[in-house]
C-alpha positions as CSV (number, residue, x, y, z in Angstrom):
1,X,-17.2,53.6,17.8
2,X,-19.6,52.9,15.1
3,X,-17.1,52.7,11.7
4,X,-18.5,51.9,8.2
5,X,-16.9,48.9,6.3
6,X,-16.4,50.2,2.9
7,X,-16.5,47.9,-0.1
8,X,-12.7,47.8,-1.4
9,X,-11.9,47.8,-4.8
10,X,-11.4,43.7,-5.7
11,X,-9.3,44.3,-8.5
12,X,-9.6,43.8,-12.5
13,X,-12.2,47.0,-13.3
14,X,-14.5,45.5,-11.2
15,X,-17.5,48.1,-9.6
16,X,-20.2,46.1,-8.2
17,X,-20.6,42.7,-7.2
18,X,-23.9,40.5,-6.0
19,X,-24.4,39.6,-2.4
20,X,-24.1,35.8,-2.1
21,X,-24.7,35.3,1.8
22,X,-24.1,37.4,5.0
23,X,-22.0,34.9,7.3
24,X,-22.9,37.0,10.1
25,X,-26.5,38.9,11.5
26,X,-27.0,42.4,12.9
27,X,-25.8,42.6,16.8
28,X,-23.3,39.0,16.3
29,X,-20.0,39.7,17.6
30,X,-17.0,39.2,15.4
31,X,-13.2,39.1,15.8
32,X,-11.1,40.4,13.4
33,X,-10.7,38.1,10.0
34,X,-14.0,36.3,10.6
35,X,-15.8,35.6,7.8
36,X,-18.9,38.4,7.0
37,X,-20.2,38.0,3.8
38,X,-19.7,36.2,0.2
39,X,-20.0,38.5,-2.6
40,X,-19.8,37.5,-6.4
41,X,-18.2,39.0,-9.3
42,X,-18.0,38.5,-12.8
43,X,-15.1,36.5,-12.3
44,X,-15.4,35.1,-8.8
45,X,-16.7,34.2,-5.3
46,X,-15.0,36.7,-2.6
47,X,-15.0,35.9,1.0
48,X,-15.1,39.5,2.7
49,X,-13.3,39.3,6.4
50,X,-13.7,41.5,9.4
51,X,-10.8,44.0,9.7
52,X,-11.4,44.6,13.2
53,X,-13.3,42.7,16.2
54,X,-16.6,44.5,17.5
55,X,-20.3,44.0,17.3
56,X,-22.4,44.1,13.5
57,X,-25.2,47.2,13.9
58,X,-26.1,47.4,10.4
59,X,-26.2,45.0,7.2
60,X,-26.8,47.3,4.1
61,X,-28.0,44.9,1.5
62,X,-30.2,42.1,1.4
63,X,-29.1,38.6,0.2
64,X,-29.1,38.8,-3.9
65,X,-28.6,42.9,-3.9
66,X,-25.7,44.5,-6.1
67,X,-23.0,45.7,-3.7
68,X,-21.4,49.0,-4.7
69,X,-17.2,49.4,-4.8
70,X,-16.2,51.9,-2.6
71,X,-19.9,52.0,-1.0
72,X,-20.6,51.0,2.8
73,X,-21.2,47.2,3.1
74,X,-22.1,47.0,6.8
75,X,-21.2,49.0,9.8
76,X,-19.7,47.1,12.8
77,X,-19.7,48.4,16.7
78,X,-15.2,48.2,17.0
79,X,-14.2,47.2,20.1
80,X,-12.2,49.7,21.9
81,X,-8.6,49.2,23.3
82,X,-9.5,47.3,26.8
83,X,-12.5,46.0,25.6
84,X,-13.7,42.6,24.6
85,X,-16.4,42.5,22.6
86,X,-18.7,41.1,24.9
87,X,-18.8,44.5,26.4
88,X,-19.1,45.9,23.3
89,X,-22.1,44.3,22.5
90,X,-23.7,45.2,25.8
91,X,-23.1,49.0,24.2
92,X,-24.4,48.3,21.3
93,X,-27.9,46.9,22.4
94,X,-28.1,49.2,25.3
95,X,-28.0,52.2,22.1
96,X,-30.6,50.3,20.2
97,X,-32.9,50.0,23.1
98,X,-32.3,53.2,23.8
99,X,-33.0,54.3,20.6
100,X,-35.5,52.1,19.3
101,X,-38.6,54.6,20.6
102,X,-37.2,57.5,18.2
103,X,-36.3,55.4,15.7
104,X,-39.7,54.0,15.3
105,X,-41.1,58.1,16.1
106,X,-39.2,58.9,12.7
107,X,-40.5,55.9,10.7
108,X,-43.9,57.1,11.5
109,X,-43.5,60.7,11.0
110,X,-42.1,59.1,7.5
111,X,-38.3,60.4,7.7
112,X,-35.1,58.0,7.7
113,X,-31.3,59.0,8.6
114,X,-28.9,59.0,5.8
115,X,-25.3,59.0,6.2
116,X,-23.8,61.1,3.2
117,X,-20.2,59.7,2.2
118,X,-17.3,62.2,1.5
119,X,-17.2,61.1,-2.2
120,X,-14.2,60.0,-4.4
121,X,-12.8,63.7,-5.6
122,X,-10.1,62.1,-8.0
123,X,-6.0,61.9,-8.4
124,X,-5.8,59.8,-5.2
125,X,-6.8,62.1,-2.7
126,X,-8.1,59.6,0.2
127,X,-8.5,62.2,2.7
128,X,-9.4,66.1,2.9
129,X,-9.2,68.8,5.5
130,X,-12.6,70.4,6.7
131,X,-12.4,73.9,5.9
132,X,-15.9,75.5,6.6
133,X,-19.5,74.3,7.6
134,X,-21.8,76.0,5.6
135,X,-24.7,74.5,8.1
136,X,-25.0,73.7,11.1
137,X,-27.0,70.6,13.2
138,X,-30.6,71.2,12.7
139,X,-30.8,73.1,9.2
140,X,-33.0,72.2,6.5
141,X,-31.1,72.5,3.3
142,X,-32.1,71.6,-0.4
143,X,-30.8,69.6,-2.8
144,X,-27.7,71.1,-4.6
145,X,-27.5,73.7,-1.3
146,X,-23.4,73.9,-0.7
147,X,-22.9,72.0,2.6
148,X,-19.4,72.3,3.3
149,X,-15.9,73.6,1.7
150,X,-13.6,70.9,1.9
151,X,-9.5,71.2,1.1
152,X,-7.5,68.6,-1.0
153,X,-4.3,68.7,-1.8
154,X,-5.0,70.8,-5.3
155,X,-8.0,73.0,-4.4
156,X,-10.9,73.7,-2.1
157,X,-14.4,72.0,-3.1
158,X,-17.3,72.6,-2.4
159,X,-19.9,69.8,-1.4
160,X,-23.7,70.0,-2.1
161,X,-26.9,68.6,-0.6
162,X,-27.9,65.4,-2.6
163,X,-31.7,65.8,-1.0
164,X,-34.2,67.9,0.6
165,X,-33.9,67.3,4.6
166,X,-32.6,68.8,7.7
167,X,-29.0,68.0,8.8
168,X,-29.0,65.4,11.7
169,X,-25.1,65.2,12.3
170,X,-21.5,67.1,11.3
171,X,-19.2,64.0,11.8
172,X,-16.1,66.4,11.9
173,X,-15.0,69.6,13.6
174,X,-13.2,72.4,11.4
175,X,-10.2,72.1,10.6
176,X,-10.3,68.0,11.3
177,X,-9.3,65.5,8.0
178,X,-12.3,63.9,6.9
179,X,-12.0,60.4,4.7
180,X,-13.0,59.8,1.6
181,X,-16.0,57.2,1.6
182,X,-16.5,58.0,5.0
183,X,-19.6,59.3,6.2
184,X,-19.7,63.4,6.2
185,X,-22.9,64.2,7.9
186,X,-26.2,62.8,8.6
187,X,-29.2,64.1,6.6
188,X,-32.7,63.5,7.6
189,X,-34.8,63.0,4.4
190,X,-38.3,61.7,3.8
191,X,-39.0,58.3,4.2
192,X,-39.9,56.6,0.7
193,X,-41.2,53.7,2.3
194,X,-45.1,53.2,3.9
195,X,-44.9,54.8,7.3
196,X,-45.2,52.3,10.4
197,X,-49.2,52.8,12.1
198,X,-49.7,54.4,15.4
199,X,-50.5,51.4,17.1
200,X,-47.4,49.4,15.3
201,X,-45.2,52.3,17.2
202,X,-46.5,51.9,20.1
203,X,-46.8,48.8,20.9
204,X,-42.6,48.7,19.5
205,X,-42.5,51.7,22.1
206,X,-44.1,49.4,25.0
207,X,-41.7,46.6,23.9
208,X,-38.4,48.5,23.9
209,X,-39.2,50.3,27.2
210,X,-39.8,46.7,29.0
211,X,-36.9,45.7,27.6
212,X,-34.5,48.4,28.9
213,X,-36.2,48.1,32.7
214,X,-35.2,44.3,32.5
215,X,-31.7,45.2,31.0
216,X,-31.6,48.1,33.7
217,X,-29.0,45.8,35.8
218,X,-25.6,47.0,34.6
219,X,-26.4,50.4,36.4
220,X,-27.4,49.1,39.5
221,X,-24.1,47.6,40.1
222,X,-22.2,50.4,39.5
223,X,-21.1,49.8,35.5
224,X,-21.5,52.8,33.9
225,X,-23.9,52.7,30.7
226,X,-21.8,54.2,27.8
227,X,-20.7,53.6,23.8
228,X,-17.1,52.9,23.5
229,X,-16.5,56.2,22.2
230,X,-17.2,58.0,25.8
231,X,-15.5,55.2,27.5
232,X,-12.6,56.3,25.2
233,X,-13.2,59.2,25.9
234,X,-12.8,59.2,30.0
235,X,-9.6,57.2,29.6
236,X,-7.9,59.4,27.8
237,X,-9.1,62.2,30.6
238,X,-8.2,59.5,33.2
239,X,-11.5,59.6,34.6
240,X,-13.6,56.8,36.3
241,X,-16.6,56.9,33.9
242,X,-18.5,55.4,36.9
243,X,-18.5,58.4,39.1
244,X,-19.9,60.5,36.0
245,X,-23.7,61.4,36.2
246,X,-25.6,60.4,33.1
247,X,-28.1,62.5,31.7
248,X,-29.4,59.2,28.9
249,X,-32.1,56.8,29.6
250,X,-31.0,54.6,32.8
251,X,-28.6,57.1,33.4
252,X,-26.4,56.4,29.9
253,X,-23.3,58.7,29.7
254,X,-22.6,60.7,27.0
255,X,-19.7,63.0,25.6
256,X,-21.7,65.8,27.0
257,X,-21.9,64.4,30.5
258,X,-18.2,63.8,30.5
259,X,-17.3,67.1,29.0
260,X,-19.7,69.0,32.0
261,X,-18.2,66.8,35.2
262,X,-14.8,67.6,33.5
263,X,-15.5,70.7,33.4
264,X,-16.9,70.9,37.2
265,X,-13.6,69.2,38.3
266,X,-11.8,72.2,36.5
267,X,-14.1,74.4,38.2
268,X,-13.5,73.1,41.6
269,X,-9.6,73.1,41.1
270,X,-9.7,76.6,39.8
271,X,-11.4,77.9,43.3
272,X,-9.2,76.0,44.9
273,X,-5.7,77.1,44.1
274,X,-7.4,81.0,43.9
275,X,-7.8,80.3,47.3
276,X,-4.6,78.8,48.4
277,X,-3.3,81.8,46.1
278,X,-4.9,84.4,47.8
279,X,-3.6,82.9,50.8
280,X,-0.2,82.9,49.7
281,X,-0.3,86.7,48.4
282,X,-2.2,88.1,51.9
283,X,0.8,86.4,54.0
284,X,3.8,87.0,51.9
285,X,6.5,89.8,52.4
286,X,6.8,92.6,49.6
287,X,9.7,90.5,47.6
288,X,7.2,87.8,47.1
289,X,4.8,90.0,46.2
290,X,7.3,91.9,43.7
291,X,7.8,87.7,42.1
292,X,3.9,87.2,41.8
293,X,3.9,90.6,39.8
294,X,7.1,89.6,37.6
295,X,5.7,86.3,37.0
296,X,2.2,87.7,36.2
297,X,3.9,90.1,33.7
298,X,5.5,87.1,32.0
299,X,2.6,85.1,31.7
300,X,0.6,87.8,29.8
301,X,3.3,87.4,26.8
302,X,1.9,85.9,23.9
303,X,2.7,81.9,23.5
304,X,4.1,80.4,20.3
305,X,1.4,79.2,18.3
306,X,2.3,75.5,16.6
307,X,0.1,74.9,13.4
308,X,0.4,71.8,11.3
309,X,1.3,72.1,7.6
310,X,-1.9,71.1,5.3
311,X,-3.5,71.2,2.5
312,X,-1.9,72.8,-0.8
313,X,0.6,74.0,1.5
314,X,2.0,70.9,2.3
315,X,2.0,69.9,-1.5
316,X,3.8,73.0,-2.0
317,X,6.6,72.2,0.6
318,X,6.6,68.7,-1.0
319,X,6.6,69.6,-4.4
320,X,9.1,72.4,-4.1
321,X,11.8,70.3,-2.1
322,X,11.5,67.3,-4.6
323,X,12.1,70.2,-7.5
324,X,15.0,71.5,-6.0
325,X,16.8,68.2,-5.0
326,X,16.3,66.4,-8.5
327,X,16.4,69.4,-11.0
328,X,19.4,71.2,-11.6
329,X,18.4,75.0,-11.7
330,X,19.9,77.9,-13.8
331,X,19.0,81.5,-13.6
332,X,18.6,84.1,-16.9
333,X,17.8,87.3,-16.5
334,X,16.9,90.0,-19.5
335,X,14.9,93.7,-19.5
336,X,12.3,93.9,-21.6
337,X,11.3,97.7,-22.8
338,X,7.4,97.2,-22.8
339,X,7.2,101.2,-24.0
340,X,5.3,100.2,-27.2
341,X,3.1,97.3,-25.5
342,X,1.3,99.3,-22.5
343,X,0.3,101.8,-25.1
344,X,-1.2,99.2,-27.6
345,X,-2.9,97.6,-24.3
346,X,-3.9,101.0,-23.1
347,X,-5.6,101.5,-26.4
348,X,-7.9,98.8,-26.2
349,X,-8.4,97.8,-22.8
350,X,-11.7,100.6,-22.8
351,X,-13.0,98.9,-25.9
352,X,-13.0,95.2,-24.7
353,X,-12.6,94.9,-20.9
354,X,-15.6,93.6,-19.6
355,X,-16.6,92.0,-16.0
356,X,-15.8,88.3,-17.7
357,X,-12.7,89.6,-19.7
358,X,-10.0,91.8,-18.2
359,X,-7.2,92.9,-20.5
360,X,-4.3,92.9,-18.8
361,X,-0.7,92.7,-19.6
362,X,-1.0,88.6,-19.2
363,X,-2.9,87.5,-22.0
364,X,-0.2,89.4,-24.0
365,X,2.7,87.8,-22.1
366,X,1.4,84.6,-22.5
367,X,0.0,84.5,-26.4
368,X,3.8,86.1,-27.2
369,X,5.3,82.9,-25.5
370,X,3.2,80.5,-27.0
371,X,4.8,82.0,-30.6
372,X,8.1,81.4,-29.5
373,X,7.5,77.6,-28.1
374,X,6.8,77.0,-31.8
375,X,10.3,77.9,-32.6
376,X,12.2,76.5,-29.0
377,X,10.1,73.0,-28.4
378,X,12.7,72.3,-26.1
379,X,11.0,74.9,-23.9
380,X,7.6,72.7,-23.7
381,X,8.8,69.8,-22.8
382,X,8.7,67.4,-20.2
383,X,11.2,64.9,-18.6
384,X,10.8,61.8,-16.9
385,X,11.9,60.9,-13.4
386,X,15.5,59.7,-14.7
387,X,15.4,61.3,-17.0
388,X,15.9,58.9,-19.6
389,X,13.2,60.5,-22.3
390,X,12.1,63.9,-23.0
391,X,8.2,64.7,-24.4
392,X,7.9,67.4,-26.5
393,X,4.4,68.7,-25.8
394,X,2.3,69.7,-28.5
395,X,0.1,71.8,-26.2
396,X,1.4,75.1,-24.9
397,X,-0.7,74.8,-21.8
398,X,0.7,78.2,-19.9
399,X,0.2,78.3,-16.2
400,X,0.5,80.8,-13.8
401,X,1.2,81.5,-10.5
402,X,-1.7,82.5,-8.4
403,X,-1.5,83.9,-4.7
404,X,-4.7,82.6,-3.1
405,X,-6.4,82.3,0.4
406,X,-5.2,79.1,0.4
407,X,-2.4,79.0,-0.5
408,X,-0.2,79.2,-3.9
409,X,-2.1,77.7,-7.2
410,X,-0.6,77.5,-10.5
411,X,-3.6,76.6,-12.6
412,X,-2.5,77.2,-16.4
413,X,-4.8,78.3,-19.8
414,X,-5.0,75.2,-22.3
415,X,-4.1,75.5,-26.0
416,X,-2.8,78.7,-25.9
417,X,-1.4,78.1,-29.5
418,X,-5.0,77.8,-31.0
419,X,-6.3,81.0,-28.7
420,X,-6.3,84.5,-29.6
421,X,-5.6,87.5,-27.3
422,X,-8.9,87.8,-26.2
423,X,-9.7,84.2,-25.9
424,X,-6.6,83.6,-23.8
425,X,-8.1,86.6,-21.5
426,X,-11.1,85.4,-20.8
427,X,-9.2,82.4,-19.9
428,X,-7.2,84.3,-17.5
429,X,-10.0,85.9,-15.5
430,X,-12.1,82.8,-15.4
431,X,-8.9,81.5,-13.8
432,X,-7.9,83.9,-11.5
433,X,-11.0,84.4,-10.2
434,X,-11.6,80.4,-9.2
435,X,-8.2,80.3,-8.0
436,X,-8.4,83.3,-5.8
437,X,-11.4,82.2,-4.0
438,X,-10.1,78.7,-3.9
439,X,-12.3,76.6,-6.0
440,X,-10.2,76.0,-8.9
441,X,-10.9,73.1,-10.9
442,X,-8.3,70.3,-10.5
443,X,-8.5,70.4,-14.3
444,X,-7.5,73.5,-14.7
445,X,-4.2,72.5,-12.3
446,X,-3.6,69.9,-14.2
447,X,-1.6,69.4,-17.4
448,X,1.2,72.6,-17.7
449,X,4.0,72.8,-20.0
450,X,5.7,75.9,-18.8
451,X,4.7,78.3,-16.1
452,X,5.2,82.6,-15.3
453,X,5.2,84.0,-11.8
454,X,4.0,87.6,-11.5
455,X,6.0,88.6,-8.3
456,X,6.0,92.1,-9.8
457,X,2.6,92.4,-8.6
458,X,3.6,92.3,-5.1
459,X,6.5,94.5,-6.1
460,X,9.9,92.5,-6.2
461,X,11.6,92.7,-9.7
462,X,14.4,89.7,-9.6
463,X,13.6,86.0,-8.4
464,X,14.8,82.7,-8.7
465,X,12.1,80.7,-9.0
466,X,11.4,76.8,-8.9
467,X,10.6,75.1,-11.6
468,X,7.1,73.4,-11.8
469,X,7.8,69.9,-11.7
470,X,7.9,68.0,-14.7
471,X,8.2,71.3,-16.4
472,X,11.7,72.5,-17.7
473,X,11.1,76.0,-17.2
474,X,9.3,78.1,-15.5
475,X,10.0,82.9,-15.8
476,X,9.0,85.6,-13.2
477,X,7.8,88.5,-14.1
478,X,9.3,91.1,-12.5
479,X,6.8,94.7,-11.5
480,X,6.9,97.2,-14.5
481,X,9.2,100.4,-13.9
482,X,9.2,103.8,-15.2
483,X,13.1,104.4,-15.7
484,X,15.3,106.3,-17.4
485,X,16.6,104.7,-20.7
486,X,19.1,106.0,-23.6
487,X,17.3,106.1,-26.8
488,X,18.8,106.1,-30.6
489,X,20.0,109.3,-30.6
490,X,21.6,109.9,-27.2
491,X,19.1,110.7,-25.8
492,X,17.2,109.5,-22.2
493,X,14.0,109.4,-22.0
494,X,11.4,107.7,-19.6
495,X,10.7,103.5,-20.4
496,X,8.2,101.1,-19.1
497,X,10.8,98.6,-18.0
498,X,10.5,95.2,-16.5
499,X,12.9,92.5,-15.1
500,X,12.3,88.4,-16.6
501,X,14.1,86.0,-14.4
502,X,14.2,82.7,-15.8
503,X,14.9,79.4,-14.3
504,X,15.8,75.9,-16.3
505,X,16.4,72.7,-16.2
506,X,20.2,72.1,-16.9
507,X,19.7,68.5,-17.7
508,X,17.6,69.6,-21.3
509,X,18.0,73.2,-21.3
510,X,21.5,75.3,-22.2
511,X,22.5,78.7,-21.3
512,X,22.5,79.7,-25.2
513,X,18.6,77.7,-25.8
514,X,17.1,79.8,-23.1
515,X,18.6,82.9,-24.4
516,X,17.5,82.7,-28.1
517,X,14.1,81.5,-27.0
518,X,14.3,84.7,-24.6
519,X,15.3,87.2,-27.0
520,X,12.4,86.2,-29.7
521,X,9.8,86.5,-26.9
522,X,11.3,90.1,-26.1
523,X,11.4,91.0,-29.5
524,X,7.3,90.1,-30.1
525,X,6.6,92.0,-26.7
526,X,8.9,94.8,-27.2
527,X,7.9,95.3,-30.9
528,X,3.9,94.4,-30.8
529,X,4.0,94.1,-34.8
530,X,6.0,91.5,-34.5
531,X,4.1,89.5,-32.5
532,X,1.2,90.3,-34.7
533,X,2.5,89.3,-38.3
534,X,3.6,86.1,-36.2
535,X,0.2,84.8,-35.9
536,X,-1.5,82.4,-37.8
C-alpha cells in the first residue's frame, strides 16, 4: 500500500525547512526508524525516521529544495502484515515496470499525475467523512469546479479543483473518513515541463518491456504478481491469490480480478445449494414444505440496519452529554403576549422582505435580547471548565438553533448590540440558508454567548433544552398560539401567545436573575415601543 509521508510539524512556528540529504534512494528498502532524510531549520539539523518498513517509490524534493510542514516528503511502498520487504520490493518494481510505458505515454502527450491533499480545514479536525463525489474517474473539471462535499465535525465543505485536468483517481468511497494531508484524488493536469521525444519513449518503451520478460520468473513458478494491497486484499477473503487469474501485464492481479473470481466462487455456491435445495423441496413431505414457507416468510422481514454515529452528530452526542454531566440545569418558563408584535411585523414585512432579507419574528426576538443583556451581563457570560472565573462577554453573539440535512447547527449572528432590525435579518437568512444546506461557515459556529431554539416551528410549545456549552443559558421558543386571554376589563378576547422555556446554569445563574432578565425581554417584545425608545 502506497502511503505518503507527511512532513510533521517540528515544533517552535516552524513551516518549511531545507532539504539537507536523502539517506535513502527511490526503490531502497527501509525498516522502520531508519534514517531518510536530514532536513534544516532555522534553528536546527532534524534527522527524519521511517515510521514503517516498506520500499521508497517516490522522493519529492531535490537535495537543497524547501520542504513544506504538513506537505508529502516521500511516499514509501509499507510492507503488509506477513510480508518482508523484500517482497515488497519485488511489488513495487514489478508496478514501475509495469507502468513505466504509460508513464512515459503521458510525459509525451505533456500531462503529469497530481495527487491533491485533503487540506488543513482548521480547529483540529484531522479527519473528515466523504459525503458526496461531485465527479467521477474520468471527468475533466476546471479550476475552482466543486469536487467533493466533505463533513467535519462543524459543517459540510465543499472542495474545489485547484487546476484544469481530468480526474485520474477517487481515493475514498462515500461515506468513508478521509485524512487530512492525505491525498484526495488524482488529477491529471498539463505537464509544465518539455515533453520527452518520440524516439526518447520508445526506446524507454523497448527498455521497460525487456525488462519485465527477464523479470517474468515469479509467475512461472506459481507466485502470484500483485501490490500488497490485493494480497491484503485475498487474505482477508481467505483466498489463495495464486489460483486467481490476472488480467495485468504477466498476468499481475488486481482488486478487480479478485473481486470477479470472488464473485464466480459466489456464483458457483449459489447454484449449488439452489440445487441441493430444490432437491430437498421435490423430496420432502408437506410439513417440511409448510417449514420452507414459514422460514421464507421470515426471511422477507426487514433486518435491523446498524449505522455508525458521525459527523456533527457525533459532536452533538458528545457535546450534549458533557453539558449535561458538568452543568447544573434549571428550567423557567413565562408566556409572552406577542398581540402587539405580529401586527408591527405584519406591517412591514411587505415593505422590506426581500429574497436576501426575510422579516420574521427572529430578528425581533433576538435585537430585544440583546437590550436586555446590557442590563443582566450575567446572561452573556462564559465559565471555565472548573469554573473558577466567569467572562463577561462584551459581544452579544446570539445563536440559533438550526435543523439541517445534517444534522443540528447552532451558528449564531455577531454583534447583535451594534445591528439594527434589519441588519440582524439579513444576518438571519444569510444564516439559515448556509446552515440548512449544510455549508455553514465554521465562523459563523464559532463564538456564541447565548443561544434560542425555535422548537415552535416544528410545533412543540414547552422544552427543556441544553445549554450550549460554555454558554450559561440557552431559551426555546415555543410555536405561537391563538388563545383565549382576559383582557383589562374582564373581558376574553383572542392573543397571539407563546411559551419561553429557559434553561441555566445554576453555578452563575439564580432563579430571581433569570426572571428579571426574563421579564424585561417580555416587556420590549410585548410592548414594541419599549423596545424601540431602548435603542441607541
Amino acid at each position: 500500500m502506497i502511503k505518503d509521508f507527511i512532513l510533521p510539524d517540528i515544533g517552535e512556528g516552524v513551516v518549511e525547512c531545507e532539504l539537507v540529504e536523502w539517506l535513502v534512494e527511490e526503490g531502497d528498502s527501509v525498516v522502520e526508524d531508519q534514517p531518510i532524510a536530514d532536513v534544516m531549520t532555522d534553528k536546527a539539523l532534524v534527522q527524519i525516521p521511517a515510521p514503517n518498513a516498506g520500499v521508497i517509490t517516490k522522493l519529492f524534493y531535490a537535495k537543497g529544495e524547501i520542504a513544506k510542514v504538513h506537505a508529502p516528503l516521500y511516499s514509501v511502498d509499507v510492507a503488509e502484515e506477513g510480508e518482508s520487504t523484500s517482497e515488497a520490493q519485488a511489488a513495487y518494481v514489478a508496478v514501475e515496470q509495469d507502468d513505466a510505458v504509460s508513464v512515459q505515454n503521458n510525459a509525451t502527450a505533456g500531462v503529469i499525475i497530481e495527487e491533491f491533499l485533503l487540506p488543513d480545514i482548521g480547529e483540529g479536525i484531522v479527519e473528515c467523512e466523504l459525503v458526496e463525489w461531485l465527479v467521477e474517474e474520468g471527468d475533466s473539471v476546471v479550476e475552482d469546479q466543486p469536487i467533493a462535499d466533505v463533513m467535519t465535525d462543524k459543517a459540510l465543505v465543499q472542495i474545489p479543483a485547484i487546476k484544469n485536468g481530468k480526474i485520474a483517481k477517487l481515493h475514498y468511497r462515500k461515506g468513508q473518513l478521509a485524512k487530512v494531508h492525505a491525498p484526495l484524488f488524482a488529477i491529471e493536469v498539463v505537464n509544465e515541463t518539455p515533453a520527452i521525444t518520440s524516439t526518447q519513449s520508445n526506446a524507454t518503451a523497448d527498455s521497460a518491456k525487456e525488462q519485465q520478460v527477464q523479470n517474468a520468473g515469479p509467475v512461472a513458478q506459481g507466485k502470484a504478481l500483485a501490490s500488497p494491497a490485493v494480497r491484503r486484499l485475498a487474505r482477508s477473503l481467505d483466498l489463495d491469490i495464486a489460483t486467481v487469474t490476472g488480467t495485468g501485464k504477466n498476468g499481475r492481479v488486481y482488486k478487480e480480478d479478485i473481486e470477479r473470481h470472488q464473485s464466480g466462487q459466489t456464483t458457483a455456491v449459489v447454484a449449488q445449494r439452489s440445487e441441493v435445495a430444490s432437491n430437498v423441496v421435490n423430496t420432502s413431505s408437506g410439513n417440511n414444505a409448510s417449514v420452507a414457507n414459514n422460514t421464507a416468510s421470515a426471511s422477507s422481514n426487514s433486518a435491523d440496519r446498524v449505522e455508525p454515529i458521525k459527523g456533527v452528530r457525533a459532536v452533538m452526542a458528545k457535546m450534549m452529554t458533557e453539558s449535561v454531566s458538568t452543568i447544573p440545569h434549571f428550567t423557567y418558563c413565562e408566556e409572552f403576549d406577542l398581540t402587539k408584535l405580529v401586527a408591527l411585523r405584519e406591517s412591514m414585512k411587505k415593505k422590506y422582505s426581500t429574497d436576501e432579507l426575510k422579516l420574521t419574528m427572529m430578528p425581533f426576538f433576538m435585537k430585544s435580547m440583546s437590550l436586555a443583556l446590557a442590563q443582566f451581563p450575567d446572561m452573556n457570560s462564559q465559565v471555565n471548565a472548573d469554573c473558577t472565573e466567569q467572562t463577561f462577554l462584551a459581544s452579544h453573539n446570539i445563536g440559533m438553533a438550526v435543523d439541517s440535512k445534517v444534522g443540528l447547527l447552532v451558528p449564531n449572528v455577531k454583534n447583535v448590540q451594534d445591528k439594527t432590525i434589519l441588519e440582524v435579518a439579513a444576518e438571519i437568512t444569510r444564516l439559515t440558508n448556509a446552515a440548512r444546506s449544510g455549508r455553514v461557515s465554521p465562523a459563523d459556529l464559532k463564538g456564541g454567548s447565548i443561544s434560542i431554539s425555535n422548537i415552535g416551528a416544528l410545533g412543540g410549545t414547552v422544552a427543556t433544552p441544553i445549554i450550549n456549552k460554555p454558554e450559561v443559558a440557552i431559551v426555546a421558543l415555543g410555536k405561537l398560539q391563538v388563545l383565549p386571554r382576559f383582557n383589562d376589563k374582564g373581558e376574553v378576547e383572542a392573543r397571539k401567545i407563546m411559551q419561553v422555556s429557559w434553561s441555566g446554569d445554576h453555578r452563575v445563574i439564580d432563579g430571581g436573575t433569570i426572571a428579571r432578565f426574563c421579564n424585561l425581554w417580555k416587556l420590549y417584545l410585548e410592548q414594541p415601543q419599549e423596545m424601540l425608545l431602548a435603542m441607541q
